[in-house]
N, C-alpha and C positions, 0 to 999 in steps of 0.2 A: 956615586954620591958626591963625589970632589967634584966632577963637573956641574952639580945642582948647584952646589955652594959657591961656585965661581962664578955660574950664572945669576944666581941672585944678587950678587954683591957684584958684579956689572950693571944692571939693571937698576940698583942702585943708586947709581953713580950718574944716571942718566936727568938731567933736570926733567922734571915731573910736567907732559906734553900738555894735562890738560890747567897747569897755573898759565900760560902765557897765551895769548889770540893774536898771532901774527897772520889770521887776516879777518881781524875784526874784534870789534867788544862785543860780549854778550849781553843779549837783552838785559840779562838779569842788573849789566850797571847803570841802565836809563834813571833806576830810582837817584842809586847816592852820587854817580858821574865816578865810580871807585873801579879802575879797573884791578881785574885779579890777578894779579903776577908773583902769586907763590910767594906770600907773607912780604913782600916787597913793598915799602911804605913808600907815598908821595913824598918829596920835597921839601924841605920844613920852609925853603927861602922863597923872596916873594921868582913867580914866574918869568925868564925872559923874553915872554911871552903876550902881547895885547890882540885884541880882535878886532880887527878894524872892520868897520859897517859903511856905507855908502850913503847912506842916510842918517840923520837923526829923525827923521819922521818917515807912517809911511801910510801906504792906502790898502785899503784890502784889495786885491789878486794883484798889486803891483810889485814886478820883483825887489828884492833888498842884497843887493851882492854881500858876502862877509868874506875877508881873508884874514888867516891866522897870519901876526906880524914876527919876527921873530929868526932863531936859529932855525934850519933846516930840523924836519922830524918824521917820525914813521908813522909814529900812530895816533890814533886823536878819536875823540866820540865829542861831537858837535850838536847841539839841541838849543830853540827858544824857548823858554820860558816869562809867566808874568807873577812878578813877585815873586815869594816863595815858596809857591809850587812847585813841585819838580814834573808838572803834566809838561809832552812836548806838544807845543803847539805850530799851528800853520805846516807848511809842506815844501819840502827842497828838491828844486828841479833836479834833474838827472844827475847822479853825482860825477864829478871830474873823476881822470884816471886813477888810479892806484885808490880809490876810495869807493864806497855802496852804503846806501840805505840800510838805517839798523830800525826795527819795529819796537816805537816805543807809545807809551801810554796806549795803546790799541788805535797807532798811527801806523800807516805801514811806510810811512816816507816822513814819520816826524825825527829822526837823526838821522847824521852820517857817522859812521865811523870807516876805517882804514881797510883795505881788502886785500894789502899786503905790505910787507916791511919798507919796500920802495920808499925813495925821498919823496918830502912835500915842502910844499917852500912859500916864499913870499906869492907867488906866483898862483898859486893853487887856487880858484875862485869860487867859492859854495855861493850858492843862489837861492835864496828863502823866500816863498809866499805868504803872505800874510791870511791870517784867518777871518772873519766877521765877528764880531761882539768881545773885541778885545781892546785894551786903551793904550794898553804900557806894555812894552815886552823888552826882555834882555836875553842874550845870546851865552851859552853856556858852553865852556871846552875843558876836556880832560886833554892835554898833550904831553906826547911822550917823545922824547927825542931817541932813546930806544928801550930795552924792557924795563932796565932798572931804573931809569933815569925820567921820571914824569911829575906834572903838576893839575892838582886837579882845580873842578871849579873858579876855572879862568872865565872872570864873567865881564861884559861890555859895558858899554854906555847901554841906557835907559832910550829905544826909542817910544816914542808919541804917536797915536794913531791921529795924522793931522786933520782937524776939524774942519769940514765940510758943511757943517749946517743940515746935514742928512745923515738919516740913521744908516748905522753901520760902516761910516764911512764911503757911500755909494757915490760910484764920479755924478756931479749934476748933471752933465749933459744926457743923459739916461732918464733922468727925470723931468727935464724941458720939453722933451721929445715928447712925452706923456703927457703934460701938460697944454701943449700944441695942438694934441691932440683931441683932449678932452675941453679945452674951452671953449671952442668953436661951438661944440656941441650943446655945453652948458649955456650959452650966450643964445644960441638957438630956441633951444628948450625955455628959457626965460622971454622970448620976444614971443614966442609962438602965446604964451599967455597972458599975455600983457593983453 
Protein backbone atom coordinates (compact mmCIF):
# COMPACT_ATOMS: atom_id res chain seq x y z
CA UNK A 1 0.00 0.00 0.00
CA UNK A 2 3.10 2.61 0.70
CA UNK A 3 4.29 1.87 -2.64
CA UNK A 4 0.54 2.89 -4.32
CA UNK A 5 0.69 5.94 -2.37
CA UNK A 6 4.09 6.88 -3.41
CA UNK A 7 3.26 6.04 -6.77
CA UNK A 8 0.47 8.34 -7.03
CA UNK A 9 1.92 11.20 -5.59
CA UNK A 10 4.90 10.84 -8.23
CA UNK A 11 2.65 10.82 -10.83
CA UNK A 12 1.48 13.69 -9.54
CA UNK A 13 4.07 15.70 -9.59
CA UNK A 14 4.43 14.91 -13.44
CA UNK A 15 3.08 18.04 -15.53
CA UNK A 16 -0.15 16.68 -17.02
CA UNK A 17 1.26 15.31 -20.98
CA UNK A 18 -1.87 15.90 -22.51
CA UNK A 19 -2.00 20.31 -21.52
CA UNK A 20 1.12 20.87 -23.72
CA UNK A 21 1.50 19.94 -27.90
CA UNK A 22 5.20 19.94 -28.41
CA UNK A 23 4.58 18.80 -31.65
CA UNK A 24 1.64 20.65 -32.71
CA UNK A 25 -1.70 22.56 -31.80
CA UNK A 26 -4.66 20.78 -31.93
CA UNK A 27 -7.34 21.06 -34.35
CA UNK A 28 -9.51 22.01 -31.63
CA UNK A 29 -7.45 25.71 -31.37
CA UNK A 30 -8.16 26.58 -35.28
CA UNK A 31 -11.46 28.09 -33.78
CA UNK A 32 -10.24 30.63 -30.85
CA UNK A 33 -6.01 30.49 -32.08
CA UNK A 34 -6.05 29.49 -27.86
CA UNK A 35 -3.59 27.04 -27.46
CA UNK A 36 -3.91 24.57 -24.39
CA UNK A 37 -1.15 24.62 -22.08
CA UNK A 38 -2.56 23.46 -18.77
CA UNK A 39 -4.47 26.71 -17.56
CA UNK A 40 -1.44 28.67 -18.76
CA UNK A 41 -2.70 32.30 -19.88
CA UNK A 42 -1.48 34.34 -23.09
CA UNK A 43 0.58 37.34 -22.49
CA UNK A 44 -1.24 40.36 -21.27
CA UNK A 45 1.72 42.61 -23.17
CA UNK A 46 1.48 43.65 -26.66
CA UNK A 47 3.49 40.70 -28.71
CA UNK A 48 7.40 41.02 -29.76
CA UNK A 49 6.21 39.72 -32.47
CA UNK A 50 4.87 41.09 -36.34
CA UNK A 51 4.02 39.01 -39.46
CA UNK A 52 5.73 40.13 -42.13
CA UNK A 53 3.87 39.30 -45.74
CA UNK A 54 5.58 39.94 -49.22
CA UNK A 55 2.77 41.56 -50.52
CA UNK A 56 0.06 43.84 -49.72
CA UNK A 57 -1.83 42.61 -52.61
CA UNK A 58 -2.41 39.28 -54.21
CA UNK A 59 -3.89 37.08 -57.01
CA UNK A 60 -5.37 33.92 -56.76
CA UNK A 61 -2.91 30.67 -57.10
CA UNK A 62 -0.21 33.25 -56.73
CA UNK A 63 2.19 32.47 -53.74
CA UNK A 64 2.21 35.18 -50.62
CA UNK A 65 5.51 34.30 -48.67
CA UNK A 66 4.68 35.21 -44.65
CA UNK A 67 7.60 35.31 -41.88
CA UNK A 68 6.98 35.64 -38.28
CA UNK A 69 9.27 38.82 -37.35
CA UNK A 70 10.61 38.55 -33.93
CA UNK A 71 12.55 36.70 -31.01
CA UNK A 72 13.28 33.05 -31.85
CA UNK A 73 10.28 30.55 -31.02
CA UNK A 74 8.98 26.87 -30.88
CA UNK A 75 5.72 27.00 -31.46
CA UNK A 76 3.09 28.80 -33.43
CA UNK A 77 -0.38 27.89 -35.28
CA UNK A 78 -0.49 30.26 -38.40
CA UNK A 79 -3.91 30.71 -40.36
CA UNK A 80 -5.56 33.30 -43.15
CA UNK A 81 -8.39 34.62 -42.52
CA UNK A 82 -11.16 37.43 -43.95
CA UNK A 83 -12.59 39.60 -41.41
CA UNK A 84 -13.74 38.16 -38.56
CA UNK A 85 -14.11 34.83 -39.26
CA UNK A 86 -12.11 32.56 -37.94
CA UNK A 87 -12.75 30.15 -41.33
CA UNK A 88 -9.02 29.33 -42.63
CA UNK A 89 -8.75 30.23 -45.80
CA UNK A 90 -6.48 29.43 -49.08
CA UNK A 91 -3.74 26.77 -48.80
CA UNK A 92 0.02 26.65 -47.57
CA UNK A 93 2.62 25.08 -49.57
CA UNK A 94 4.58 22.42 -48.03
CA UNK A 95 5.39 23.45 -44.68
CA UNK A 96 9.40 24.41 -43.79
CA UNK A 97 11.28 22.15 -41.32
CA UNK A 98 10.29 21.66 -37.70
CA UNK A 99 6.66 22.73 -38.72
CA UNK A 100 3.26 20.56 -40.62
CA UNK A 101 -0.03 21.31 -41.60
CA UNK A 102 -2.76 21.45 -38.95
CA UNK A 103 -6.55 20.70 -40.61
CA UNK A 104 -8.63 23.46 -40.14
CA UNK A 105 -12.10 24.72 -41.08
CA UNK A 106 -12.42 21.25 -43.12
CA UNK A 107 -8.96 22.43 -44.83
CA UNK A 108 -6.48 19.89 -44.75
CA UNK A 109 -3.60 22.41 -45.54
CA UNK A 110 -5.56 25.59 -44.18
CA UNK A 111 -2.82 26.14 -41.08
CA UNK A 112 0.48 25.47 -40.00
CA UNK A 113 1.37 24.82 -36.78
CA UNK A 114 4.94 23.56 -34.98
CA UNK A 115 5.87 19.59 -35.33
CA UNK A 116 8.34 20.17 -32.64
CA UNK A 117 10.00 22.32 -29.90
CA UNK A 118 13.02 23.11 -32.34
CA UNK A 119 13.77 26.82 -32.95
CA UNK A 120 12.06 29.04 -35.71
CA UNK A 121 13.26 32.15 -36.50
CA UNK A 122 13.32 35.12 -38.64
CA UNK A 123 14.49 32.91 -41.30
CA UNK A 124 11.48 30.30 -41.37
CA UNK A 125 9.35 31.09 -44.56
CA UNK A 126 5.51 29.88 -44.87
CA UNK A 127 4.04 30.19 -48.28
CA UNK A 128 0.23 30.85 -48.55
CA UNK A 129 -2.05 30.27 -51.77
CA UNK A 130 -4.57 32.44 -52.26
CA UNK A 131 -8.29 31.20 -52.81
CA UNK A 132 -10.93 32.52 -55.54
CA UNK A 133 -13.99 34.76 -54.27
CA UNK A 134 -12.07 36.34 -51.67
CA UNK A 135 -11.22 40.33 -51.52
CA UNK A 136 -9.47 40.99 -48.20
CA UNK A 137 -7.65 38.60 -46.02
CA UNK A 138 -5.28 38.91 -42.91
CA UNK A 139 -2.92 36.41 -41.53
CA UNK A 140 -3.42 35.10 -38.09
CA UNK A 141 -0.55 33.72 -35.45
CA UNK A 142 -0.64 32.12 -32.05
CA UNK A 143 3.32 32.33 -30.99
CA UNK A 144 5.00 30.88 -28.39
CA UNK A 145 8.44 31.38 -27.61
CA UNK A 146 8.15 28.34 -25.22
CA UNK A 147 5.12 26.51 -23.21
CA UNK A 148 4.49 29.23 -20.80
CA UNK A 149 5.47 32.12 -22.54
CA UNK A 150 2.97 32.82 -25.70
CA UNK A 151 0.88 35.50 -27.54
CA UNK A 152 -2.11 34.94 -29.19
CA UNK A 153 -4.00 36.41 -32.23
CA UNK A 154 -0.97 38.06 -33.78
CA UNK A 155 -2.75 39.50 -36.74
CA UNK A 156 -1.08 41.35 -40.20
CA UNK A 157 -1.57 43.87 -42.37
CA UNK A 158 -4.92 43.63 -44.48
CA UNK A 159 -3.95 42.28 -48.04
CA UNK A 160 -6.17 43.22 -51.29
CA UNK A 161 -7.06 40.86 -53.78
CA UNK A 162 -5.65 43.13 -56.66
CA UNK A 163 -8.12 44.23 -59.18
CA UNK A 164 -7.78 42.74 -62.59
CA UNK A 165 -10.96 43.74 -64.23
CA UNK A 166 -11.97 39.90 -64.21
CA UNK A 167 -13.85 37.95 -62.02
CA UNK A 168 -12.09 36.25 -59.35
CA UNK A 169 -9.03 37.75 -59.87
CA UNK A 170 -8.03 35.54 -63.16
CA UNK A 171 -4.52 36.50 -64.85
CA UNK A 172 -5.87 38.18 -68.41
CA UNK A 173 -3.67 36.66 -70.43
CA UNK A 174 -5.94 33.42 -70.00
CA UNK A 175 -8.70 35.23 -71.09
CA UNK A 176 -7.02 36.99 -74.43
CA UNK A 177 -6.04 33.62 -75.40
CA UNK A 178 -9.89 32.80 -75.38
CA UNK A 179 -10.87 35.72 -76.90
CA UNK A 180 -8.26 35.14 -79.85
CA UNK A 181 -9.82 32.63 -80.22
CA UNK A 182 -13.40 33.10 -80.40
CA UNK A 183 -13.41 36.27 -82.43
CA UNK A 184 -12.09 35.12 -85.57
CA UNK A 185 -14.77 32.88 -85.30
CA UNK A 186 -17.53 35.37 -84.32
CA UNK A 187 -16.19 37.84 -87.17
CA UNK A 188 -16.75 34.71 -89.43
CA UNK A 189 -19.97 33.77 -88.40
CA UNK A 190 -21.12 37.58 -88.99
CA UNK A 191 -19.55 37.91 -92.58
CA UNK A 192 -20.86 34.49 -93.54
CA UNK A 193 -24.41 36.42 -93.11
CA UNK A 194 -24.05 39.38 -94.27
Amino acid sequence: MPGTVLLAAFLLQLPPLASSYPTGAPASACADMIPRHGGVQAQPVPAPYTIYISNHTFRVDEPVTVTIKGPNYTGLLLRAQSGSRAEALGTWQPPPANTKYLHCSGNAHGAITHSNIDIKDNNTLYTWIPPRGVDHIHFVATVAQEKTVFWVNIKSESLTREATGLPDGSPPLQHWGVLCILLPILLLTLLSYS
